[in-house]
N, C-alpha and C positions, 0 to 999 in steps of 0.2 A: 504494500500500500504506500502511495506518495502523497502527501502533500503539502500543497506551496513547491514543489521541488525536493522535498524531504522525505526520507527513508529512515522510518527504524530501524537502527543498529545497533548490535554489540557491542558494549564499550571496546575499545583497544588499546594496546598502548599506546600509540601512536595522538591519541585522544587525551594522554594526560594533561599536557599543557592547560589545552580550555577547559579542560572538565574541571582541575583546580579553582580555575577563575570562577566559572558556573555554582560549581559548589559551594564555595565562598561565599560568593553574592547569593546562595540558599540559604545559609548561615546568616548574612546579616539581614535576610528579610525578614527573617526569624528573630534578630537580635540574638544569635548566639555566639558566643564566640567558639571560632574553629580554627586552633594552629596550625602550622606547617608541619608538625609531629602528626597531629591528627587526621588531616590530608593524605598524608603519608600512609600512616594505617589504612586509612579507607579504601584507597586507593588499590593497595596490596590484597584488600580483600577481595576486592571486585574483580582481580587481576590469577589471582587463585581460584586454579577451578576444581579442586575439594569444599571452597567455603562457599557457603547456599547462597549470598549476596550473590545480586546480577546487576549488571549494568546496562543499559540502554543510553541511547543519543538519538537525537533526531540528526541528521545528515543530511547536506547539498554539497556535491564534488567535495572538495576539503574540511569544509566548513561544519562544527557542530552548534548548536544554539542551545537545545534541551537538552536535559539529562530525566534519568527514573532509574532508582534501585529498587527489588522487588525480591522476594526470597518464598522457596516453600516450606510451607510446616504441617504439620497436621494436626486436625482437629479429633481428638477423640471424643466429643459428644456426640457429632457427627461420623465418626470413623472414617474418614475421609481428609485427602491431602488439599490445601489449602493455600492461598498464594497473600503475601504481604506489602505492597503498594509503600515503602519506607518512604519514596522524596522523588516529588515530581517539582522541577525548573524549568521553565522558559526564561531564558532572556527579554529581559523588557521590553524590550524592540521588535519583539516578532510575536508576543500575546495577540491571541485571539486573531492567529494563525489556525488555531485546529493541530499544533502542535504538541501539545499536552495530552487531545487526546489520541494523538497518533501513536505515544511513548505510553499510554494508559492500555489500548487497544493492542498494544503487541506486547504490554504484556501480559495479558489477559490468555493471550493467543498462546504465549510460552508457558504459559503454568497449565493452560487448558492439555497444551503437547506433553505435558510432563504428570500428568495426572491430578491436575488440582479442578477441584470443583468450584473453587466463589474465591476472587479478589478482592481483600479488603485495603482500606485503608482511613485514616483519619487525617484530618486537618483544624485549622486553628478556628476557632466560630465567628471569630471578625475576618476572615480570610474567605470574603463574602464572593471576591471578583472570582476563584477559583470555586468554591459552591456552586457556581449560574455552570459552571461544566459540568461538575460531578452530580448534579441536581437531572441532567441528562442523561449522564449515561449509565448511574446506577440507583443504585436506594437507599438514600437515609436511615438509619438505624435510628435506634432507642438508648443505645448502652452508653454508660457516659466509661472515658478513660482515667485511671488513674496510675500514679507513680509513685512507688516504693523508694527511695533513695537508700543504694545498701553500702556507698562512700559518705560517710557522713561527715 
């Protein structure tokens, strides 16, 4: 599937450079802060193919814009394998491209080839501009998320 020009791809390595930058700029939309240590690891995981972290890009000739990490797990209420939606970016400059849900849709497609039955994922709840997408293309849930801190 293409579009705008863009194809869903594997992250590579050849993709570290801008995926750094992209990531980054996911971190400070977020307000989080992410070191070059950190970068580093993530990176390496995405880049290991034993660890369940996968990486996507949206792609034209050289150039990547988006990124998405997604991983499977399984659900044992369900008994069934399950796919986790971790960090969807566009670049600002090219939202509401249909590029979000290009990198959403493939990986839908890749947990679906790998036996996963439902993609999930959460977002921030003033993170209204990205909701008007995911309000499309899936279903709101009920559950609220919560967070254990076990580095105190």
């Amino acid at each position: 599937m293409t579009v705008s020009g863009y194809t869903a791809v594997s992250l590579m390595p050849r993709h570290q450079k801008t995926w750094r930058v992209l990531y980054r700029a996911y971190a400070d939309f977020y307000q989080t802060v992410i070191t070059d240590d950190m970068l580093t690891l993530v990176w390496s995981w995405l880049m290991d193919t034993q660890c369940e972290l996968r990486g996507l890009a949206a792609q034209k000739g050289d150039d990547i814009t988006a990124i998405a990490h997604w991983r499977l797990h399984i659900r044992p209420l369900s008994a069934q394998k399950s796919a986790y939606l971790d960090d969807v970016f566009v670049n600002p400059e090219m939202r509401r491209a249909g590029l979000g849900r290009l990198l959403i849709n493939e990986a839908a497609n890749r947990a679906k080839s790998e036996g996963g039955a439902l993609l999930r994922w959460a977002t921030a709840k003033d993170n209204t501009t990205a909701q008007m997408l995911y309000d499309k293309i899936a279903r709101r849930t009920d559950w609220l998320i919560y967070d254990m801190n076990l580095n105190p």
